[in-house]
C-alpha positions as CSV (number, residue, x, y, z in Angstrom):
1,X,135.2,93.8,-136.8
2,X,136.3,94.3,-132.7
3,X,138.4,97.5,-132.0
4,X,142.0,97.8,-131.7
5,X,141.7,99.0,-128.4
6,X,139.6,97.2,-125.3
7,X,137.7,99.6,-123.4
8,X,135.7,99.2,-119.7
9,X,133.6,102.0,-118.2
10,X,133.0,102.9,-114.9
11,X,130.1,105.1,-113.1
12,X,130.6,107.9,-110.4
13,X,127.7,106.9,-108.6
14,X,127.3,103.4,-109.1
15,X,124.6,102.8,-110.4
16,X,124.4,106.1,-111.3
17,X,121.2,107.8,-109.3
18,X,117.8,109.7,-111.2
19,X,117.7,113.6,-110.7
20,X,114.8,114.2,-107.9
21,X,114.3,117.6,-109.2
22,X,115.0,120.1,-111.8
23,X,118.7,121.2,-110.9
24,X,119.6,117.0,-111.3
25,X,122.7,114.5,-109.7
26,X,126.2,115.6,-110.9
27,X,127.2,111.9,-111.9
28,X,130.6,111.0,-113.6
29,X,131.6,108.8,-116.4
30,X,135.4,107.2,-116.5
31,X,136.1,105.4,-120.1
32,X,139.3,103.4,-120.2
33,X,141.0,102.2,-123.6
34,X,143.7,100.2,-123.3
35,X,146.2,98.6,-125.8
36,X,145.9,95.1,-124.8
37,X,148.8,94.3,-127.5
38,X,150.7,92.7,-129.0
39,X,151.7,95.3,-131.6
40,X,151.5,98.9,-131.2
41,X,148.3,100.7,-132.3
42,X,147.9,104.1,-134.2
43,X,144.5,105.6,-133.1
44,X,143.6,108.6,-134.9
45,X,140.2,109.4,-132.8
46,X,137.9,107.8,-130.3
47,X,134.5,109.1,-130.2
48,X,132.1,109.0,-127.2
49,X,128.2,109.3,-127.5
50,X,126.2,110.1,-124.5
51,X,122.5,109.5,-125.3
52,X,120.5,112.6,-124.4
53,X,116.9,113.3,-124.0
54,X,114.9,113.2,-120.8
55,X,113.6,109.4,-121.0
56,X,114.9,106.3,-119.6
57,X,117.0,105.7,-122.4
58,X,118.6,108.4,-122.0
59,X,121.7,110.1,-119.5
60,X,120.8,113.4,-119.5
61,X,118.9,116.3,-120.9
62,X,121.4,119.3,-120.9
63,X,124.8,118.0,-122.0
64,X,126.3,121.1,-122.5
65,X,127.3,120.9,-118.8
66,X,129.8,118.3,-119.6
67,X,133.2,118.3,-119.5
68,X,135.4,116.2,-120.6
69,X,139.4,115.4,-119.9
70,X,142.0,112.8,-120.8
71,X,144.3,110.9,-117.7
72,X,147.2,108.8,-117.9
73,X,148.3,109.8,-121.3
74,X,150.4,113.0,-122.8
75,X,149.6,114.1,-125.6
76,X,146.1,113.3,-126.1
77,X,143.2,115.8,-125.8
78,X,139.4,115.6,-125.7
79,X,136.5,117.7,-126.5
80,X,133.1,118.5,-126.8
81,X,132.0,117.7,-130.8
82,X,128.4,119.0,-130.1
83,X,125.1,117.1,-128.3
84,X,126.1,114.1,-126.4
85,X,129.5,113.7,-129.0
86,X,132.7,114.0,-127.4
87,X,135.8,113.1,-129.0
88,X,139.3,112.0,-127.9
89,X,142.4,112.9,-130.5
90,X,146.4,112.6,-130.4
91,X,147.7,116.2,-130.4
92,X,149.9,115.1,-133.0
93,X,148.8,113.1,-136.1
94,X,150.3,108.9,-136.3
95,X,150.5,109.1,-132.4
96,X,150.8,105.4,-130.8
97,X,150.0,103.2,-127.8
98,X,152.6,101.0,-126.9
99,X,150.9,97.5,-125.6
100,X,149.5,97.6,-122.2
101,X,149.6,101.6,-123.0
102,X,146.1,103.5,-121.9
103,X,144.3,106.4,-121.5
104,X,141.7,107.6,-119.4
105,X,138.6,109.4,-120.8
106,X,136.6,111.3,-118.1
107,X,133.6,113.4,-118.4
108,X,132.3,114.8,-115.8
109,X,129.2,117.1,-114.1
110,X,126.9,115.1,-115.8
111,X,123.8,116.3,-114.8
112,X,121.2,112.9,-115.1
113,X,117.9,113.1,-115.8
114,X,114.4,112.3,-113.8
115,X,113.8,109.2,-115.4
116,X,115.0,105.4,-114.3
117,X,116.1,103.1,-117.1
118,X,119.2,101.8,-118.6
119,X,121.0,103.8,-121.2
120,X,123.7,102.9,-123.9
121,X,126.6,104.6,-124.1
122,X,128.4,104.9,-127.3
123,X,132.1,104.0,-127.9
124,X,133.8,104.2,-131.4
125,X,137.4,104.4,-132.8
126,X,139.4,105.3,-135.5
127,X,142.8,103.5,-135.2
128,X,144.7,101.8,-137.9
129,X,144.8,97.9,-138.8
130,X,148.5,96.2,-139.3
131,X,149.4,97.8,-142.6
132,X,148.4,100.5,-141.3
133,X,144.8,101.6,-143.2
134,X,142.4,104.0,-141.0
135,X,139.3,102.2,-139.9
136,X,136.1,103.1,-138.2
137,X,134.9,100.6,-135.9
138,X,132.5,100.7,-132.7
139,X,132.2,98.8,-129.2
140,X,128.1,98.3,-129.6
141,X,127.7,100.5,-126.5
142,X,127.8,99.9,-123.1
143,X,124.5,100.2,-120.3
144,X,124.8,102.0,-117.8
145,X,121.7,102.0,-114.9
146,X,120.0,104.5,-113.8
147,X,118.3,103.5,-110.3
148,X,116.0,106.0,-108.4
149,X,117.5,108.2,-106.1
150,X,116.1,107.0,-102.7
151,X,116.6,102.9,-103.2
152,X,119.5,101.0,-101.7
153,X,118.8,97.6,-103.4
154,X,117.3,96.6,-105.8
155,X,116.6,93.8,-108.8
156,X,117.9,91.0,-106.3
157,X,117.2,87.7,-108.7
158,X,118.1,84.4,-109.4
159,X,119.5,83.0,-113.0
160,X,117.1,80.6,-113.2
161,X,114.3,79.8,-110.6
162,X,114.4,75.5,-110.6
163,X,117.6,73.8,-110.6
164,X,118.6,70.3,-110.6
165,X,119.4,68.7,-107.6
166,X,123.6,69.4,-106.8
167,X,123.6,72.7,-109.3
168,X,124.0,75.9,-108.2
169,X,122.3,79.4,-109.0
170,X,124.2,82.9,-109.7
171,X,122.3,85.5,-107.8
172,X,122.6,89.2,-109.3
173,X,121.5,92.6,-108.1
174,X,122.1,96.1,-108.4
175,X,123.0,98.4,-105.0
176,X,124.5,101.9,-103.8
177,X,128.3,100.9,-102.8
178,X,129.4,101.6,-99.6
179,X,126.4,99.9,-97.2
180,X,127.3,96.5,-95.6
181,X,125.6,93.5,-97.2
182,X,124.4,90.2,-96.1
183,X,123.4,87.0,-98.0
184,X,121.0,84.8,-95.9
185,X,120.7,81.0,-97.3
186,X,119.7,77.9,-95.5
187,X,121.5,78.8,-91.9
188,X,124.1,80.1,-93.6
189,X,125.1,84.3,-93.9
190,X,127.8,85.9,-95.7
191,X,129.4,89.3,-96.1
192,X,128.9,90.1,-100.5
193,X,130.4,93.4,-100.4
194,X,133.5,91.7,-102.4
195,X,131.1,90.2,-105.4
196,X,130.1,93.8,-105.7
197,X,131.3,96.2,-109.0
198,X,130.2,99.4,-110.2
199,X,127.1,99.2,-107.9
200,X,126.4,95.6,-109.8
201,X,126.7,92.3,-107.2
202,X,127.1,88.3,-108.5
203,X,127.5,85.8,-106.4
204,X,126.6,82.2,-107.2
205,X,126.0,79.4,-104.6
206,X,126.9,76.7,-103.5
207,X,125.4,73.0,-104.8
208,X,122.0,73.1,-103.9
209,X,120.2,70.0,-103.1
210,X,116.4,71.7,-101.4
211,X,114.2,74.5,-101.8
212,X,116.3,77.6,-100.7
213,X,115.0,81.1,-99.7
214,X,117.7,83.8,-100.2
215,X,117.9,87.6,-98.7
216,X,120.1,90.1,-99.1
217,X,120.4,93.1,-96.9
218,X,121.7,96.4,-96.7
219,X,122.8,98.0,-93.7
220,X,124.0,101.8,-93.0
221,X,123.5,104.9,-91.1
222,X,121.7,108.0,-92.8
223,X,121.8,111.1,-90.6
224,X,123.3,108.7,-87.5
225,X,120.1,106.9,-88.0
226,X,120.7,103.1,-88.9
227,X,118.5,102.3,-92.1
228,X,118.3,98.4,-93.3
229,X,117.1,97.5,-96.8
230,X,116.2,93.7,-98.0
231,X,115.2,92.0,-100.6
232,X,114.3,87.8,-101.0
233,X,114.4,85.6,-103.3
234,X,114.0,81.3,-103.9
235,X,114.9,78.7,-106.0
236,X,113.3,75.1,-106.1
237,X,115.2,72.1,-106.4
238,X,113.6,69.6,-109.0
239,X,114.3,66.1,-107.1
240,X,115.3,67.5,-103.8
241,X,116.7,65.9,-100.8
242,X,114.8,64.7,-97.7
243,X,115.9,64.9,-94.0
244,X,114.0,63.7,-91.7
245,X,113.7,62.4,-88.0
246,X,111.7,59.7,-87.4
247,X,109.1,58.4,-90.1
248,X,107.0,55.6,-90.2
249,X,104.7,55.1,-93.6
250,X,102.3,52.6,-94.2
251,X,100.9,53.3,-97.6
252,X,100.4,57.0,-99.6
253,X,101.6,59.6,-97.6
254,X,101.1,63.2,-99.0
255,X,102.6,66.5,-97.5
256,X,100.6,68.8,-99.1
257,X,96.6,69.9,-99.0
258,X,95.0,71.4,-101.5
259,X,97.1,74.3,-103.3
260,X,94.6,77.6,-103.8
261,X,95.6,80.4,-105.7
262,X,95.4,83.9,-104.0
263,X,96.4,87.4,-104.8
264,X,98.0,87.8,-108.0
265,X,97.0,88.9,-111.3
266,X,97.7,92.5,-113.7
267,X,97.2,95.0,-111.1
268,X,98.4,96.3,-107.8
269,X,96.3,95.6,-105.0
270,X,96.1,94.1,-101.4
271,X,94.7,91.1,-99.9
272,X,94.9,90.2,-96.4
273,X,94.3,86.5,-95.1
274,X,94.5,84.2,-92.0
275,X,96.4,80.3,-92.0
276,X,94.8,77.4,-90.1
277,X,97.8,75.4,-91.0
278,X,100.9,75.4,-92.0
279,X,102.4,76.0,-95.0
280,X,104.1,77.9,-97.6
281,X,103.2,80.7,-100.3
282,X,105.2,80.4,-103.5
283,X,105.0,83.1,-105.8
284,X,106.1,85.4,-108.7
285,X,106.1,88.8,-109.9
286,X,107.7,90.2,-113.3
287,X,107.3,93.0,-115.7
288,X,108.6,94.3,-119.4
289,X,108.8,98.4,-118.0
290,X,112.3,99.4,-117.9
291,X,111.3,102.4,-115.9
292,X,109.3,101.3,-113.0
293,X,110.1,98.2,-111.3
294,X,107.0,96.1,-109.9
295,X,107.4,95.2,-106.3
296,X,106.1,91.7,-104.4
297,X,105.8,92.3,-100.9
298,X,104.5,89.5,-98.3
299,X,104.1,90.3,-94.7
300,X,103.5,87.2,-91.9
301,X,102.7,87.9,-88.4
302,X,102.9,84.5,-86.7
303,X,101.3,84.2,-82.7
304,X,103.4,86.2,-80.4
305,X,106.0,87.0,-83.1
306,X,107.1,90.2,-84.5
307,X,106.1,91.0,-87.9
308,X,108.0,89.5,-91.2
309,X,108.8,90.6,-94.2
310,X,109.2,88.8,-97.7
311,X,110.0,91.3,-100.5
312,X,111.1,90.6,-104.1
313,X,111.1,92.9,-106.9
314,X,111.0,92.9,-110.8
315,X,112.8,95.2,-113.4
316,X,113.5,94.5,-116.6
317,X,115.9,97.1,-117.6
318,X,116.1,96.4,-121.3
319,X,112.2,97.1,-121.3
320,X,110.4,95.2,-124.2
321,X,108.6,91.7,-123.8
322,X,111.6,89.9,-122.3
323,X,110.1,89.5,-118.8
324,X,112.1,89.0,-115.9
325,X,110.6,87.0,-113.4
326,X,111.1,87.5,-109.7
327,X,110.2,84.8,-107.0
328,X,109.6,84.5,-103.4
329,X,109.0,81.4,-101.0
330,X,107.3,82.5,-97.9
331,X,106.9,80.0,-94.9
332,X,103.5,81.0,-93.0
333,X,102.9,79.1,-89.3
334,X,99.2,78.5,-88.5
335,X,97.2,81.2,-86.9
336,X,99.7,83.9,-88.9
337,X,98.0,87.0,-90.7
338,X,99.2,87.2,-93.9
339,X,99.0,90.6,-96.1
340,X,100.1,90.6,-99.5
341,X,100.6,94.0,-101.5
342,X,101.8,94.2,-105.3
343,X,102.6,97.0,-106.5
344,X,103.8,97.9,-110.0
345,X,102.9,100.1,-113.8
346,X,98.9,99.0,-114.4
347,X,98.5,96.3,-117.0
348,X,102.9,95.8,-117.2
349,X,103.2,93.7,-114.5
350,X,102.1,90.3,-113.7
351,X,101.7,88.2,-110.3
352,X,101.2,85.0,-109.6
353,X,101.3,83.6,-105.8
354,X,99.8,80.2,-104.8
355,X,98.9,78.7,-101.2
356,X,100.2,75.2,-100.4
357,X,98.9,74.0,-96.7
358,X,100.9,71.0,-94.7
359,X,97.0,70.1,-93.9
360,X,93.9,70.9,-94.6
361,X,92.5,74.3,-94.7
362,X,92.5,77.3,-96.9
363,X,94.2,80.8,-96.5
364,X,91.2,82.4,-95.4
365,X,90.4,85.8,-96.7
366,X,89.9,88.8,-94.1
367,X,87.7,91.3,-95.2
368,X,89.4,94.9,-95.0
């Protein structure tokens, strides 16, 4: 049974942000419910759970220092039923909302706890069906993120890592609002800041028809210092297209050497290596902890170049066995050094990165 009214929730940080310390973020919680009509709907409560506890599945740990408040309706009042249970009545019984009719539900000086996850807020009703009988019905909760306190971006990923040739991907991520943000594909770049919601960014691209590395970044000032934060990804194109100059074939030509698989594995560690040819690194990096996201960082310093750095990360915030997979295509010129560092909760994460030369030649493995 769906509820009479329709309800949407926003965060005051978004996504709201883990306490560092004891004392905690103040974060705020807006609920809207709306009549979204035809008829005229007698609600005689609306109840709203925060979960409490101090895990990741949970908002906070003290909830007494909510309060809670009701905008953009008279006659409506809300208070503080005990634990994380707040409810929202009519001041006088039978009360209605008109269609299009809403109210606002805020509670605020949340005070989150220490731990990054995803918690499920709980939204139920009491409102009457069209001959007018009470009934108790409930949203099945809404998640709301809880991100660490010092990260900008993070969980930048692709919907699916191998498309057909002319599909596109949708890329998601999760972000602090108020930073400019980039999206690098192909030679294209592109302002995101509008696919951005409640610190939650979708954008899906255009048709795809060859291998394409993505990378977001994040640019602002902290302190009048300028801080950048970025985050790749890539999608393979099965059947892709080919552009070329000037080719001439007389019998089997092949494009790749001998793929070797480096790095990798359960654990986080460092490996370090040199390329006598070109080529690429493709690569993966995923883990079921909803509380600590495993990182996949690859750094290439090509001959008289700066340094360069590939970064993709994993978090699975629903936790359990439903990995999510992160990916990373890294294009490595010959005579580069190549350092690869994963980084993630022992025996939760899993890596995967393989070497494929345009040549001969392995990555060759420099001792630290």
């Amino acid at each position: 049974m769906t509820t009479a009214l329709a309800y949407t929730v926003h965060t005051t940080p978004a996504p709201l942000r883990v306490a560092t310390d004891a004392d905690g973020h103040r974060a705020g919680l807006r609920i809207t419910a709306v009549n979204p009509g035809p008829e005229s709907v007698t609600c005689a409560a609306i109840s709203v759970t925060v979960p409490v506890g101090a895990g990741p599945d949970a908002l906070t740990a003290t909830p007494e220092t909510i309060t809670a408040r009701v905008e953009g309706a008279t006659g409506w009042q809300a208070g503080h039923a005990g634990g994380g249970v707040f409810h929202v009545r009519p001041t006088a019984p039978g009360t209605e909302l008109k269609p299009g009719e809403r109210l606002v539900v805020t509670l605020a000086d949340i005070v989150v706890n220490q731990a990054a996850g995803t918690a499920t807020l709980g939204i139920g009703e009491t409102a009457a069906d069209a001959v007018g009988t009470l009934h108790e019905r409930a949203t099945g909760g809404r998640r709301l993120v809880k991100a660490s306190a010092q990260a900008m971006l993070e969980d930048f990923r692709p919907d699916r890592t191998i498309v057909p040739n002319g599909e596109t991907v949708k890329l998601t991520w999760k972000c602090v609002e108020g930073p400019d943000y980039e999206l690098f594909h192909g030679d294209q770049r592109e302002v995101v800041n509008g696919y951005i919601t409640d610190g939650n960014g979708e954008w899906t691209s255009p048709p795809l028809t060859t291998a394409t590395a993505f990378m977001l970044l994040g640019t602002t000032e902290q302190s009048g210092v300028p801080v950048t934060s970025g985050l790749t990804t890539a999608v393979t194109v099965d059947v892709p297209d080919l552009e070329v100059g000037s080719l001439d074939a007389n019998g089997v030509v092949r494009l790749f050497g001998r793929a070797q698989e480096i790095a990798g594995g359960t654990e986080s560690g460092t490996w370090q290596y040199t390329a006598h040819t070109d080529g690429v690194i493709t690569g993966y990096i995923k883990t079921n902890r909803s509380d600590a996201p495993a990182t996949l960082n690859v750094f290439v310093t090509p001959p008289d170049v700066r340094q360069q750095k590939f970064a993709t990360q994993s978090w699975d915030a629903r936790g359990g066995t439903e990995n999510q997979e992160a990916s990373l295509l890294v294009p490595v010129p010959q005579g580069s050094t190549v350092r690869v560092v994963q980084s993630g909760p022992s025996g939760y994460l899993t890596a995967a990165l393989t070497w494929f030369p345009f040549g001969t030649g392995p990555l060759q493995v420099v001792a630290p």
